[in-house]
C-alpha positions in Angstrom: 0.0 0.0 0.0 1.2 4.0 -1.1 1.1 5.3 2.5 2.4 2.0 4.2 5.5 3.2 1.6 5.4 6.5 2.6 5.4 6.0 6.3 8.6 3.6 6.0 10.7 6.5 4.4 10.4 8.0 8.2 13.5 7.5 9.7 12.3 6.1 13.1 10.0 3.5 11.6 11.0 0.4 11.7 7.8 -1.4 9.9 4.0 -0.3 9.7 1.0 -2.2 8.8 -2.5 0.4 7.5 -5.9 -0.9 7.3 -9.5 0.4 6.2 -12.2 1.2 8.6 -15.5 2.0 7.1 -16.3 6.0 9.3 -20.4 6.2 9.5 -19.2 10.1 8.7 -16.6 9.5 6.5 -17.0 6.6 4.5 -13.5 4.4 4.0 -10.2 6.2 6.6 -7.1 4.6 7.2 -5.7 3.8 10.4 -2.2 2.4 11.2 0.5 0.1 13.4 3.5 1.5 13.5 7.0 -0.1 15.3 9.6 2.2 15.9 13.3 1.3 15.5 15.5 0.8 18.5 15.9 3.3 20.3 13.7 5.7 18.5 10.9 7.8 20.2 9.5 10.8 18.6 6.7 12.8 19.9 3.5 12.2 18.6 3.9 15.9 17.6 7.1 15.6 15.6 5.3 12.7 13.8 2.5 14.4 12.5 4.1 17.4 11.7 6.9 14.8 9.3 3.8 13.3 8.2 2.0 16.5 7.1 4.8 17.5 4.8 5.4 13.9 3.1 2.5 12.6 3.0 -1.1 14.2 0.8 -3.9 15.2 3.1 -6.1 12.8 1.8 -3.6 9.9 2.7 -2.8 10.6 6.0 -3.9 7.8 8.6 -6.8 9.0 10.8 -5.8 6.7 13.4 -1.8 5.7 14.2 -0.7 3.5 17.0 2.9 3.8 17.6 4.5 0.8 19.6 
């Protein structure tokens, strides 16, 4: 999958997995796993402010879990 790509060119991600949810609102969103590297732990802010400048609006996970 294009964002599961996308999310691996981070440079503390170690591996993500995405899925679709079906939103009552929103109709199809993507949520996501994602497993740092060693030693890696960037604030959830840092991530979405990498995430916002890589990755198209429309693409960005709704939901991220980072383990």
């Amino acid at each position: 999958m294009e964002v599961e790509r996308l999310l691996r060119n981070h440079p503390d991600i170690a591996s993500v997995r995405t899925r679709s949810e079906w939103h009552q609102r929103d109709g199809e969103i993507i949520e996501g796993d994602i497993c740092l590297k060693p030693g890696q732990s960037p604030t959830e802010k840092a991530f979405f402010e990498w995430r916002q400048h890589h990755i198209s609006p429309y693409k960005i996970p709704r939901s991220i879990k980072i383990q």
